[in-house]
C-alpha atoms as an extended CHARMM CRD file, in Angstrom:
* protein
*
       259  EXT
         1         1  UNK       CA            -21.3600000000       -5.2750000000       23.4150000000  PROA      1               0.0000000000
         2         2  UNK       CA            -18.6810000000       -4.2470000000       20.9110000000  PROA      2               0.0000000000
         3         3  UNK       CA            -20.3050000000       -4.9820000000       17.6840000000  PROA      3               0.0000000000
         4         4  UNK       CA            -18.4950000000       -7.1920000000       14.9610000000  PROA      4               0.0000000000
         5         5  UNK       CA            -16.8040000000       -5.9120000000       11.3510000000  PROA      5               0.0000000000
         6         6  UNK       CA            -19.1940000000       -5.6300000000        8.4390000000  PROA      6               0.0000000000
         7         7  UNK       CA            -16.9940000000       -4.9230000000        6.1160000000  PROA      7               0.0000000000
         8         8  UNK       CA            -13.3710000000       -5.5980000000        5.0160000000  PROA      8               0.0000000000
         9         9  UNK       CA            -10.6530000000       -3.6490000000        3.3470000000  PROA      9               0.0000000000
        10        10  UNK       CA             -7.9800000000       -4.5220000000        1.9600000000  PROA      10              0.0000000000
        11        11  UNK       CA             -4.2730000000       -2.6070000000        2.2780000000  PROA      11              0.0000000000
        12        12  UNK       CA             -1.6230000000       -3.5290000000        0.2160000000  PROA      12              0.0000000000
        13        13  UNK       CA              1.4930000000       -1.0080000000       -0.0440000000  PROA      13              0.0000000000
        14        14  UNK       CA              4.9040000000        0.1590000000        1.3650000000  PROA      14              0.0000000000
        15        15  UNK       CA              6.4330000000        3.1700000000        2.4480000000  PROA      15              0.0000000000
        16        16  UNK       CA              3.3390000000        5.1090000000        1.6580000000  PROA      16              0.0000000000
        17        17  UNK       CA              1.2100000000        3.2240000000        3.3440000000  PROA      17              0.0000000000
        18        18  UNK       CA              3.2260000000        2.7180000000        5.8370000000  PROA      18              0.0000000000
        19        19  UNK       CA              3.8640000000        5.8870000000        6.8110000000  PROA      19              0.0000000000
        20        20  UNK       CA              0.4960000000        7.1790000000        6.0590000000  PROA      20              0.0000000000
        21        21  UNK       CA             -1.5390000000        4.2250000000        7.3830000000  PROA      21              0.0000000000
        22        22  UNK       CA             -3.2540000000        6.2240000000       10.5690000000  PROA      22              0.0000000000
        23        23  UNK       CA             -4.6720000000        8.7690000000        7.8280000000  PROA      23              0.0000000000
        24        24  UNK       CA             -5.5950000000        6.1080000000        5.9040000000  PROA      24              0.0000000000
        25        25  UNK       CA             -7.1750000000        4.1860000000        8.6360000000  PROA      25              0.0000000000
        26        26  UNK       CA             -9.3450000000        7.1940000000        9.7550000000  PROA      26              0.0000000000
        27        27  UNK       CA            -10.3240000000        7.8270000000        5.9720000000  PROA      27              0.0000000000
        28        28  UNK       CA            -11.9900000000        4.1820000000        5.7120000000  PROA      28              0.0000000000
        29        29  UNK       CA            -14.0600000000        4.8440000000        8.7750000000  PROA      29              0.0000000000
        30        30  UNK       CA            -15.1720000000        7.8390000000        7.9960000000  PROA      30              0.0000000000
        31        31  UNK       CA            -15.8750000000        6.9970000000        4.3850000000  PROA      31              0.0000000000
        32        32  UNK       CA            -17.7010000000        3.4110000000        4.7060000000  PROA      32              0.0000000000
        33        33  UNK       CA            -18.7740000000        4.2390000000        8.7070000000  PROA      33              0.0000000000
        34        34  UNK       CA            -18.7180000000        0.9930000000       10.6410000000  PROA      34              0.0000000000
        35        35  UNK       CA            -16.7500000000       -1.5040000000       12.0150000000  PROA      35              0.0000000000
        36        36  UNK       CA            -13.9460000000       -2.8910000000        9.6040000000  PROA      36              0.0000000000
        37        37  UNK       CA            -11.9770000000       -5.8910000000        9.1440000000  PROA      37              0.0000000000
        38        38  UNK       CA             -8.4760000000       -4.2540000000        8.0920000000  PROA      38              0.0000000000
        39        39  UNK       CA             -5.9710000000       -6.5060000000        6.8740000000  PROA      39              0.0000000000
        40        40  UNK       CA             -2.8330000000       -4.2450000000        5.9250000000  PROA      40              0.0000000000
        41        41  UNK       CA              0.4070000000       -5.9270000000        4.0550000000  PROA      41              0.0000000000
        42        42  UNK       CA              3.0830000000       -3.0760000000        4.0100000000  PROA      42              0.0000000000
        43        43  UNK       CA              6.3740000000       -2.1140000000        4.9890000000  PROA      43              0.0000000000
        44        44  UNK       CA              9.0270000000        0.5820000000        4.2030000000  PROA      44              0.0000000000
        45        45  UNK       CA             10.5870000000       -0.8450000000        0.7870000000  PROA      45              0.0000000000
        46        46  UNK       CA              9.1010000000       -3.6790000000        0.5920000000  PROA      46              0.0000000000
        47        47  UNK       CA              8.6480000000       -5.7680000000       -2.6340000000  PROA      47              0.0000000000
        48        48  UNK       CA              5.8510000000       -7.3780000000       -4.2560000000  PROA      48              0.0000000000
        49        49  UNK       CA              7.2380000000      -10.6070000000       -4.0060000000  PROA      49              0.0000000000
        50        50  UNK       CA             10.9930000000      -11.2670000000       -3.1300000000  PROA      50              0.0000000000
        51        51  UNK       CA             11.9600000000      -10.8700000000        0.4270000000  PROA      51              0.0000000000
        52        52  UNK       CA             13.0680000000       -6.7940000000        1.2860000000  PROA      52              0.0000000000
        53        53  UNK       CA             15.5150000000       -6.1430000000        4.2770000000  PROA      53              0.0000000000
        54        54  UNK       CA             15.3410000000       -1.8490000000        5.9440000000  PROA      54              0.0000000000
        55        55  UNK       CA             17.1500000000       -1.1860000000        8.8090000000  PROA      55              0.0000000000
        56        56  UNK       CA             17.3950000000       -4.9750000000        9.7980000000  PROA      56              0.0000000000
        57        57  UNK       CA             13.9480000000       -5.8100000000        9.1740000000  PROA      57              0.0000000000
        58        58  UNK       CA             13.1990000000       -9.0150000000        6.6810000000  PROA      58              0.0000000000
        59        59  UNK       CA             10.2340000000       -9.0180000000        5.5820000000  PROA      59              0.0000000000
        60        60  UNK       CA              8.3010000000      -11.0860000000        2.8050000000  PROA      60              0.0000000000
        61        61  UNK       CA              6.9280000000       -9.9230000000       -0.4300000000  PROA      61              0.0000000000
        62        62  UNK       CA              3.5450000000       -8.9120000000       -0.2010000000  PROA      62              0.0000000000
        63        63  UNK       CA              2.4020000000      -11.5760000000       -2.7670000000  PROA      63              0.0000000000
        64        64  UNK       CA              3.5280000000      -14.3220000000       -0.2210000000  PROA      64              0.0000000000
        65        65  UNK       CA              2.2160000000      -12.3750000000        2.5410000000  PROA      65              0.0000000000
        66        66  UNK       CA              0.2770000000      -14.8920000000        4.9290000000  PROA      66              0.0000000000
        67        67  UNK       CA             -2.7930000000      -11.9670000000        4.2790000000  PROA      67              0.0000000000
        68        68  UNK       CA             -4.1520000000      -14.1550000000        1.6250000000  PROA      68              0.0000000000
        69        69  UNK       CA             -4.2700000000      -17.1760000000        3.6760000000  PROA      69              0.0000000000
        70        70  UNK       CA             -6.3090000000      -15.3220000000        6.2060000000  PROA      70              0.0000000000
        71        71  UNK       CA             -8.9020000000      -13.7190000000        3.4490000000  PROA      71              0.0000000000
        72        72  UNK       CA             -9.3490000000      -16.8500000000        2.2930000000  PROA      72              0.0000000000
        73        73  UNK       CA            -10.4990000000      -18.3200000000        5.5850000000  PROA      73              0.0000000000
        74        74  UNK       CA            -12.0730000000      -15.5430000000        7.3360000000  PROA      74              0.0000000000
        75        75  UNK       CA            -16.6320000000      -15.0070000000        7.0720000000  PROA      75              0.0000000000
        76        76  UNK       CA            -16.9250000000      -13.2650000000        3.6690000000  PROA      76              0.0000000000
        77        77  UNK       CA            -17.7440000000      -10.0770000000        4.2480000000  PROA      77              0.0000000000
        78        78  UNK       CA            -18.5890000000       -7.0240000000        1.3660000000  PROA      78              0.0000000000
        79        79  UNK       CA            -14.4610000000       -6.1200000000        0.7580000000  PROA      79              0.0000000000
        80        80  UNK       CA            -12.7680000000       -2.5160000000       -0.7620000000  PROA      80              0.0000000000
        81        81  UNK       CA             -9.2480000000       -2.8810000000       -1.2450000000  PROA      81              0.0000000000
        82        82  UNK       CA             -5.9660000000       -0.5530000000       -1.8410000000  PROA      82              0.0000000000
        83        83  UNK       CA             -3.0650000000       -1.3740000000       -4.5020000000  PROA      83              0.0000000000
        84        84  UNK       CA             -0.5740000000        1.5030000000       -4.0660000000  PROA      84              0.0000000000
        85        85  UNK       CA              3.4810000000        1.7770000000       -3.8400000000  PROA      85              0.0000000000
        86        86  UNK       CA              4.0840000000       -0.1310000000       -6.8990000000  PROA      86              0.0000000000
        87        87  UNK       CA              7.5840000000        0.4220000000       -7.8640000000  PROA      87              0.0000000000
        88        88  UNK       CA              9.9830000000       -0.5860000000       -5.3610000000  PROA      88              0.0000000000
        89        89  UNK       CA             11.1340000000       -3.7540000000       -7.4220000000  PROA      89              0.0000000000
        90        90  UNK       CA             11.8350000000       -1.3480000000      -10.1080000000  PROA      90              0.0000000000
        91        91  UNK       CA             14.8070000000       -0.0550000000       -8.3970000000  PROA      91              0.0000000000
        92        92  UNK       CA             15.9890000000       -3.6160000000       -6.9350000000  PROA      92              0.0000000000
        93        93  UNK       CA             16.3730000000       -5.2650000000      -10.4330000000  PROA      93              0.0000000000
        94        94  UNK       CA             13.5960000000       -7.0540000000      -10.7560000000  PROA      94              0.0000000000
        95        95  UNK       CA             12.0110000000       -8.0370000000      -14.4860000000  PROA      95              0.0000000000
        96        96  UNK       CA              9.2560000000       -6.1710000000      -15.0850000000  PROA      96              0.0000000000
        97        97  UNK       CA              7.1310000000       -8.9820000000      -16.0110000000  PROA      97              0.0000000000
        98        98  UNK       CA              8.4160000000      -10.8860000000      -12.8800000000  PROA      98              0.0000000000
        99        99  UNK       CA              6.8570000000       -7.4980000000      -11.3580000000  PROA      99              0.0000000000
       100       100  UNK       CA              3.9130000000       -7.3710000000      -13.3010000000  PROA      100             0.0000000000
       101       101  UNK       CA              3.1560000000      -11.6110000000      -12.2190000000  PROA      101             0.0000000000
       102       102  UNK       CA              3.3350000000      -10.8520000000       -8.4570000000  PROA      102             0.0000000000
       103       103  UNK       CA              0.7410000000       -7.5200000000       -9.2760000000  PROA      103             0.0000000000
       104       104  UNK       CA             -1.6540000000       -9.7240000000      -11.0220000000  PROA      104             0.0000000000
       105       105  UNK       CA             -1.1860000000      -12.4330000000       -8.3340000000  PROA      105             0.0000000000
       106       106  UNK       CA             -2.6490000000       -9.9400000000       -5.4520000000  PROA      106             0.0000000000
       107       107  UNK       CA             -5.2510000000       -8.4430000000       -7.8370000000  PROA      107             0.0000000000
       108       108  UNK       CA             -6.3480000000      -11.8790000000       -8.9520000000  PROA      108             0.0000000000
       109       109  UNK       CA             -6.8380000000      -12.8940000000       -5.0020000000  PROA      109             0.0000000000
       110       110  UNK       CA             -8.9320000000       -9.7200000000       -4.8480000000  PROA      110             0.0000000000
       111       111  UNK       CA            -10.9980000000      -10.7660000000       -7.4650000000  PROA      111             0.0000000000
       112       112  UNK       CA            -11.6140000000      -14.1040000000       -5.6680000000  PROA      112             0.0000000000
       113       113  UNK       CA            -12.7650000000      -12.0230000000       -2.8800000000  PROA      113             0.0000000000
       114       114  UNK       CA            -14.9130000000      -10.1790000000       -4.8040000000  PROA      114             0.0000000000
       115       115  UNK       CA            -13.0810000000       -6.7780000000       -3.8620000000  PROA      115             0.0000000000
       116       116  UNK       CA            -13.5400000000       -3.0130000000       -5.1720000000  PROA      116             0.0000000000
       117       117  UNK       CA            -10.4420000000       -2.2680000000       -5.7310000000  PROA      117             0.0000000000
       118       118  UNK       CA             -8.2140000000        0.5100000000       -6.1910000000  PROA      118             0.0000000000
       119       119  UNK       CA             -5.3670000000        0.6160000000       -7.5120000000  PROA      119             0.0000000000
       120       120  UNK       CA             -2.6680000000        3.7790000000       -7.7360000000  PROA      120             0.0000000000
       121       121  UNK       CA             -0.0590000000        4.3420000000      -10.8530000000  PROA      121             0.0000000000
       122       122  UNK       CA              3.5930000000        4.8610000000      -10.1850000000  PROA      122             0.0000000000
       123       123  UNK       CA              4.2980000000        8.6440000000       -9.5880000000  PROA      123             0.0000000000
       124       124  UNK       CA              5.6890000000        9.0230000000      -13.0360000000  PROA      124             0.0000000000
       125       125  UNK       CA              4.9950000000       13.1170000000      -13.6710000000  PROA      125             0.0000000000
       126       126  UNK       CA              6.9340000000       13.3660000000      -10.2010000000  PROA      126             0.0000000000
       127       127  UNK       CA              9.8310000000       10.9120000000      -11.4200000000  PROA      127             0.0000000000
       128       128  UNK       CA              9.7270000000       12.9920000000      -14.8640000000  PROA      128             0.0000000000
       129       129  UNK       CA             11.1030000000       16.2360000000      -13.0440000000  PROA      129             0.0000000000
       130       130  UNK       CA             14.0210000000       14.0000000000      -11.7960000000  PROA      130             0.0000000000
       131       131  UNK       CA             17.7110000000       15.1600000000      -13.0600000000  PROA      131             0.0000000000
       132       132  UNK       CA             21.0050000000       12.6170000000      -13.0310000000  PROA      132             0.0000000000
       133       133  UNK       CA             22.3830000000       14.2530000000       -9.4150000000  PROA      133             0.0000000000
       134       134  UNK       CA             18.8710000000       14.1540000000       -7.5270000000  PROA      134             0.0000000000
       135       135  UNK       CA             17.8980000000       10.7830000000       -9.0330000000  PROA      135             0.0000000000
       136       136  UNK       CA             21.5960000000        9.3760000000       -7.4430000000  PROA      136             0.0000000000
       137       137  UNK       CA             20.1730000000       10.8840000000       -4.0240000000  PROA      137             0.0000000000
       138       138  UNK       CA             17.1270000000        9.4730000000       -3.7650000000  PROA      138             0.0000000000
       139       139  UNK       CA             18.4820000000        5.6320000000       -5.2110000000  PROA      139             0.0000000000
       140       140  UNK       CA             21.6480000000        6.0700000000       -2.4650000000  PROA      140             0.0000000000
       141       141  UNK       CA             18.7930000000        7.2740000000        0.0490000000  PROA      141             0.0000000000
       142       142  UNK       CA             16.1480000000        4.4590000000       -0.9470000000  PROA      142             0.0000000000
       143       143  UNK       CA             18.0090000000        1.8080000000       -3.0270000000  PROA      143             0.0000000000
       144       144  UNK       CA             21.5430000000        1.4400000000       -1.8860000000  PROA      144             0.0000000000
       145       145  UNK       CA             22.3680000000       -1.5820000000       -4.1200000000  PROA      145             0.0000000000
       146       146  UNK       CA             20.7090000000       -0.4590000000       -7.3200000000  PROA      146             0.0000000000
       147       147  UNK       CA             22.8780000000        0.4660000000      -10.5480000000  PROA      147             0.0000000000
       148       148  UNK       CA             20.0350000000        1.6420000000      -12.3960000000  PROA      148             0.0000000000
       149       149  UNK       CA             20.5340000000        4.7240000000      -13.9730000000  PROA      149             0.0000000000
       150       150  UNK       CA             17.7740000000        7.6150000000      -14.1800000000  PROA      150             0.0000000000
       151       151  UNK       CA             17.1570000000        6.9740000000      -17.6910000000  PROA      151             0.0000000000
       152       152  UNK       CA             16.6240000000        2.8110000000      -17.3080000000  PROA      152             0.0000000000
       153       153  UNK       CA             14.7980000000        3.6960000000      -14.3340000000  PROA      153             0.0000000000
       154       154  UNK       CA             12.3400000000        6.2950000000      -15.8550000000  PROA      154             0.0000000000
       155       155  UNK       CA             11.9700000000        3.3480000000      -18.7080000000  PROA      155             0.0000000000
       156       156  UNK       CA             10.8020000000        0.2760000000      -16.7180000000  PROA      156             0.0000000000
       157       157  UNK       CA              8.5630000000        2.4490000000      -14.2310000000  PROA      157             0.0000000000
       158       158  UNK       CA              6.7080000000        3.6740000000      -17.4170000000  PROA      158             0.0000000000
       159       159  UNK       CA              6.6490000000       -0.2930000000      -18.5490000000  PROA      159             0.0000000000
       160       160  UNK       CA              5.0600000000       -1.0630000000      -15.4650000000  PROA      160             0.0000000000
       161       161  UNK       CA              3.1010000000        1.5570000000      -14.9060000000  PROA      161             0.0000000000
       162       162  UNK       CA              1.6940000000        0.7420000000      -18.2820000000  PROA      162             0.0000000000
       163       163  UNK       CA              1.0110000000       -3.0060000000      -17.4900000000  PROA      163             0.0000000000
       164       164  UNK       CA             -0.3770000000       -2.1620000000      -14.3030000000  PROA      164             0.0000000000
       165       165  UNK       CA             -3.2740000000        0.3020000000      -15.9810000000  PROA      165             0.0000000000
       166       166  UNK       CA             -3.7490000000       -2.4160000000      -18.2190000000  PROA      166             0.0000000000
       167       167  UNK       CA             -3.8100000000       -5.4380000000      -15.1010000000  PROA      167             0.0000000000
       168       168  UNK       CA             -6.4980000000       -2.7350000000      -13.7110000000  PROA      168             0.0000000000
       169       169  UNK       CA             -8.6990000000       -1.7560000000      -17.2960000000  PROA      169             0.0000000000
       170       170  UNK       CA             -8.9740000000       -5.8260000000      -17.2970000000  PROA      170             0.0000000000
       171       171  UNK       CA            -10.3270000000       -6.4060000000      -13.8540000000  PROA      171             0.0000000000
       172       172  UNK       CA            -12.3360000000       -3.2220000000      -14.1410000000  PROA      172             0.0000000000
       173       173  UNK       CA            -10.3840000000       -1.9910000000      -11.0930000000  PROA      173             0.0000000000
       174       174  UNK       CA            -10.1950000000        1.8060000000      -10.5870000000  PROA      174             0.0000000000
       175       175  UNK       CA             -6.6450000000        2.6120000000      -11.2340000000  PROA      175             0.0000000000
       176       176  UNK       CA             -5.8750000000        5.7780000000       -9.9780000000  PROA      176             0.0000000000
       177       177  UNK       CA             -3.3400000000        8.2050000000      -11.7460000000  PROA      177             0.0000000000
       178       178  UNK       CA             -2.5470000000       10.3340000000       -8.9210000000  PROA      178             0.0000000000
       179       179  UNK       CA             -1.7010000000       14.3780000000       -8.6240000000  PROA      179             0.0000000000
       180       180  UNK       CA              1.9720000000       15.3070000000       -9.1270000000  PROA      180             0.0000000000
       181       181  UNK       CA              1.0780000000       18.1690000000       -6.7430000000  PROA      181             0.0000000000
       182       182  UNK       CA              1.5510000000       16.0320000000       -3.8090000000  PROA      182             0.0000000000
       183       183  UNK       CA              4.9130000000       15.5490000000       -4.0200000000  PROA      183             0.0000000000
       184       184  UNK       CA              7.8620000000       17.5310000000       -3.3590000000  PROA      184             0.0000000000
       185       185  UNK       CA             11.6680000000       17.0750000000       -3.7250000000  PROA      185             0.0000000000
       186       186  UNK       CA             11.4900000000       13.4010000000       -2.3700000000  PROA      186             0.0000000000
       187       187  UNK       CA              9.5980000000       12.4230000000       -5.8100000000  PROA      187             0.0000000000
       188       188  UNK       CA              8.0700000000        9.2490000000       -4.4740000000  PROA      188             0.0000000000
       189       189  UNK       CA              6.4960000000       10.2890000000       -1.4270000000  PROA      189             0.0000000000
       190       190  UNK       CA              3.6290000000       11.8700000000       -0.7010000000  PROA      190             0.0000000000
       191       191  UNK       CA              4.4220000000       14.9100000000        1.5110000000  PROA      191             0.0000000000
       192       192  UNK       CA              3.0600000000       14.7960000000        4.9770000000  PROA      192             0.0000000000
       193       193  UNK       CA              1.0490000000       17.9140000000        4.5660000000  PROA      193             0.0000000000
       194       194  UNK       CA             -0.8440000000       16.4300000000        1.6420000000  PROA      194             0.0000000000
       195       195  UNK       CA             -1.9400000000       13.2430000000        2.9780000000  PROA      195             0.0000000000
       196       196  UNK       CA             -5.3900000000       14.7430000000        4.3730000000  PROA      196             0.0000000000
       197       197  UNK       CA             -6.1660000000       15.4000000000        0.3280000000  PROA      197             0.0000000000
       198       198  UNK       CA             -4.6460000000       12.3650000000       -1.1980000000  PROA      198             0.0000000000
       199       199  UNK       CA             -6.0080000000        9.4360000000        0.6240000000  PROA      199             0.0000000000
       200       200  UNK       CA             -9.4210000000       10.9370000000        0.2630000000  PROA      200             0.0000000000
       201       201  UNK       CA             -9.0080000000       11.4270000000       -2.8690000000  PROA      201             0.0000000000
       202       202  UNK       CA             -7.5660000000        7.9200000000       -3.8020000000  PROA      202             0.0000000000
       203       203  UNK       CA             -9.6010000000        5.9580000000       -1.3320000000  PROA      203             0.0000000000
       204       204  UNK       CA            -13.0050000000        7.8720000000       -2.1210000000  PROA      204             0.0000000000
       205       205  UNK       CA            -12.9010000000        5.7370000000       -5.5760000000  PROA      205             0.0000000000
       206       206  UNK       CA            -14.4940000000        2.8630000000       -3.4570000000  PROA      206             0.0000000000
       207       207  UNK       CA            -17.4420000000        4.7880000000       -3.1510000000  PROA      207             0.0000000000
       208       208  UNK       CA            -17.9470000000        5.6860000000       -6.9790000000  PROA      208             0.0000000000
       209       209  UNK       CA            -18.3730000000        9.1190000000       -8.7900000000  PROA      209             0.0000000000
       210       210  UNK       CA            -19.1200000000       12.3250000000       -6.3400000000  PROA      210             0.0000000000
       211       211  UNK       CA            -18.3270000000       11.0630000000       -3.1950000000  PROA      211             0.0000000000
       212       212  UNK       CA            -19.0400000000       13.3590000000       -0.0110000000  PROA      212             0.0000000000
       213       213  UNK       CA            -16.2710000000       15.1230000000        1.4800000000  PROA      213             0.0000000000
       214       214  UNK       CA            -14.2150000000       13.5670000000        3.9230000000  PROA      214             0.0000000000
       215       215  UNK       CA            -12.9660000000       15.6350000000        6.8480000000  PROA      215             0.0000000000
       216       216  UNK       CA             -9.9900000000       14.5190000000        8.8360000000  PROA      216             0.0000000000
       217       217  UNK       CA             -9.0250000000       15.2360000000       12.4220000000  PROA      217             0.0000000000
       218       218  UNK       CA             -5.6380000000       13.0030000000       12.6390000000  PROA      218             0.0000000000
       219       219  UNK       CA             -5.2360000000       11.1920000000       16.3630000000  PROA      219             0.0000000000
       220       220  UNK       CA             -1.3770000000       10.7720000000       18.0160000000  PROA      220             0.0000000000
       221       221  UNK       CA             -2.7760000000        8.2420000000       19.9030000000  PROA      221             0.0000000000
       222       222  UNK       CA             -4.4890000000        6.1400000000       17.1030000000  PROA      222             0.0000000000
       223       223  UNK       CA             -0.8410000000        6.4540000000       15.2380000000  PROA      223             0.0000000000
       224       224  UNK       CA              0.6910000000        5.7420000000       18.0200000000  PROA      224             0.0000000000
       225       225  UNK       CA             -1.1990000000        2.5230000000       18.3020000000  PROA      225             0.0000000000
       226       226  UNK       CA             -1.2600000000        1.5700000000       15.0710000000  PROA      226             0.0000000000
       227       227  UNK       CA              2.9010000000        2.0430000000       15.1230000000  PROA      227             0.0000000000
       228       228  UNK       CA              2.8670000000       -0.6290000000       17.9390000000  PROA      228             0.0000000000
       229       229  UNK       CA              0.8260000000       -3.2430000000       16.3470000000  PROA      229             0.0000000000
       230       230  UNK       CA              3.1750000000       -6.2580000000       15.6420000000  PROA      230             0.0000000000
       231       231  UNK       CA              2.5620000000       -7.6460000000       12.2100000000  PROA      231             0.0000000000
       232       232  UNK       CA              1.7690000000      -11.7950000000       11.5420000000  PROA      232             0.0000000000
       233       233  UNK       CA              5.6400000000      -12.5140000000       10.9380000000  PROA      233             0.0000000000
       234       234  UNK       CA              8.5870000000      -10.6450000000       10.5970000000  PROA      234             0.0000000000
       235       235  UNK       CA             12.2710000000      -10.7440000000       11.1380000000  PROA      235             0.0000000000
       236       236  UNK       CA             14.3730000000       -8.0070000000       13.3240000000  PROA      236             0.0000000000
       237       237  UNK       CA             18.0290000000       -8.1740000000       13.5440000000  PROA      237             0.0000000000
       238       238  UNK       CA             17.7170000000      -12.2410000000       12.9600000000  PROA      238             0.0000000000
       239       239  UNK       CA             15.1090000000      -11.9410000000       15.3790000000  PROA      239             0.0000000000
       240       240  UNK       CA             12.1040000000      -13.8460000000       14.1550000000  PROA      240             0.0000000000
       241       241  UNK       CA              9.0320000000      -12.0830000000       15.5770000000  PROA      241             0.0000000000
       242       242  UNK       CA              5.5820000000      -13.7630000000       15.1490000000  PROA      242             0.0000000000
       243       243  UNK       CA              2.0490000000      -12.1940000000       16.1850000000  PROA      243             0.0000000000
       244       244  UNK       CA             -1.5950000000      -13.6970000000       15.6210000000  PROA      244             0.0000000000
       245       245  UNK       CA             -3.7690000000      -11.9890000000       14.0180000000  PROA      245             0.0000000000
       246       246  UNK       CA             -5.9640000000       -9.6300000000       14.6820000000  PROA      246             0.0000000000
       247       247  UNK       CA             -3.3620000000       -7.7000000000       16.8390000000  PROA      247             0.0000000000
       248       248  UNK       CA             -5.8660000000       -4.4300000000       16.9630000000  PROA      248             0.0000000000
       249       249  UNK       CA             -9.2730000000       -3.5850000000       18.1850000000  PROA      249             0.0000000000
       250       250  UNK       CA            -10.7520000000        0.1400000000       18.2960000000  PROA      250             0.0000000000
       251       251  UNK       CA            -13.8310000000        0.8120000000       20.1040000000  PROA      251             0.0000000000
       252       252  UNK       CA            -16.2380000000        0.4010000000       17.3670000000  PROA      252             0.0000000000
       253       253  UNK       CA            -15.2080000000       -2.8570000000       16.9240000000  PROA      253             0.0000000000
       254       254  UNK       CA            -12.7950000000       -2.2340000000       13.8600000000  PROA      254             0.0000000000
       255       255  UNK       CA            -10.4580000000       -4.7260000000       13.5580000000  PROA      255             0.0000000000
       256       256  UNK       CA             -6.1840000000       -4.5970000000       12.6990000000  PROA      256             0.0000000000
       257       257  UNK       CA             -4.3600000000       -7.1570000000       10.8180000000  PROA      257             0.0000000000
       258       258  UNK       CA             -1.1340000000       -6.6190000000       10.0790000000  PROA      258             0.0000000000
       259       259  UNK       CA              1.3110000000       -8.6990000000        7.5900000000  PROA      259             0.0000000000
């Protein structure tokens, strides 16, 4: 008999997460070792709360993501969560305090859920090393329609950044600063050969001071079938594509959400 979740987390991101999720899938087993109730909002650029389009996906900000609905109605169960890619809205116009709302919406539903959370800072000592004609790659690359320029962009990440620490100190949430190391020329992306030390490192903070050392493997096939999972809603080319949830199941019984 496949044995049911004990515990939930929590995943709330974008393009890290996203393209990091199977490492950061196998790091929550191996750190809290047994079956999990995943939920996972994230998507490459998406926002925090107004609807992002990549590629011809729509998808919803993760603040109106139907993930709180279900936490609200699923068994209580003891809950770690993630806060990470905050930013994105920085480079698609939005107020920062419009920003900083939609952050302290999700963290306040974590509270409700009685969640240890973490939550990451914006990469700000990797955005610091940015010049004028590598910043206009990266917005072209990422942010098409943005007219932000490097030195209004560097100004409202470190706004945010600061009322995000502060959304964090207030909620006695771990907040995270990060390691500069990890990234590379793309200065908001952790490199692919560092994401069996960072998500360790960030996600070992649900555990408290001195946690034991996480060893990863990595599995194509547990990417691959995380990459197929459909998500709760989402649109594709005007396609609207709906899934219930849980679409995943591993062996152990760990459970997939996806929003």
């Amino acid at each position: 008999m496949v044995p049911a979740p004990t515990r939930r987390v929590v995943l709330i991101g974008a393009s890290n997460l996203t393209m990091g999720i199977s490492t950061v899938v196998e790091t929550a087993q191996r750190l809290l070792d047994e079956p999990l109730d995943i939920m996972v909002a994230m998507g490459h650029g998406r926002s925090y709360g107004a609807v992002s389009s990549v590629l011809g996906r729509k998808i919803s900000g993760i603040f109106f993501a139907h993930l709180w609905d279900d936490l609200a109605h699923r068994p209580p169960l003891p809950t770690v969560a993630l806060v990470t890619d905050i930013g994105n809205d920085v480079l698609y116009g939005k107020p920062v305090n419009r920003l900083l709302g939609w952050v302290e919406g999700c963290l306040d539903r974590l509270v409700e859920a009685h969640a240890t959370t973490v939550i990451t800072e914006l990469p700000l000592a990797s955005l610091r090393t940015l010049r004028p004609r590598r910043f206009h790659i990266v917005r072209s690359l990422f942010f098409s329609h943005s007219d932000l320029s490097l030195n209004e962009a560097l100004a409202r990440a470190e706004e945010v950044n600061a009322g995000v620490v502060q959304l964090g100190q207030n909620r006695k949430m771990t907040v995270f600063p990060g390691n500069s190391a990890w990234y590379g020329l793309d200065p908001i992306h952790i490199r692919y050969r560092d994401w069996s030390n960072a998500w360790p490192a960030i996600l070992s903070n649900w555990k408290g001071p001195d946690p034991q050392p996480i060893r990863l493997q990595g599995s194509l096939r547990r990417w691959l079938y995380l990459q197929t999972r459909m998500p709760y809603e989402r649109s594709i080319w005007r396609l609207q594509q709906r899934r219930d949830q849980p679409s995943g199941r591993f062996s152990n019984g760990t459970l997939i959400s996806l929003y």
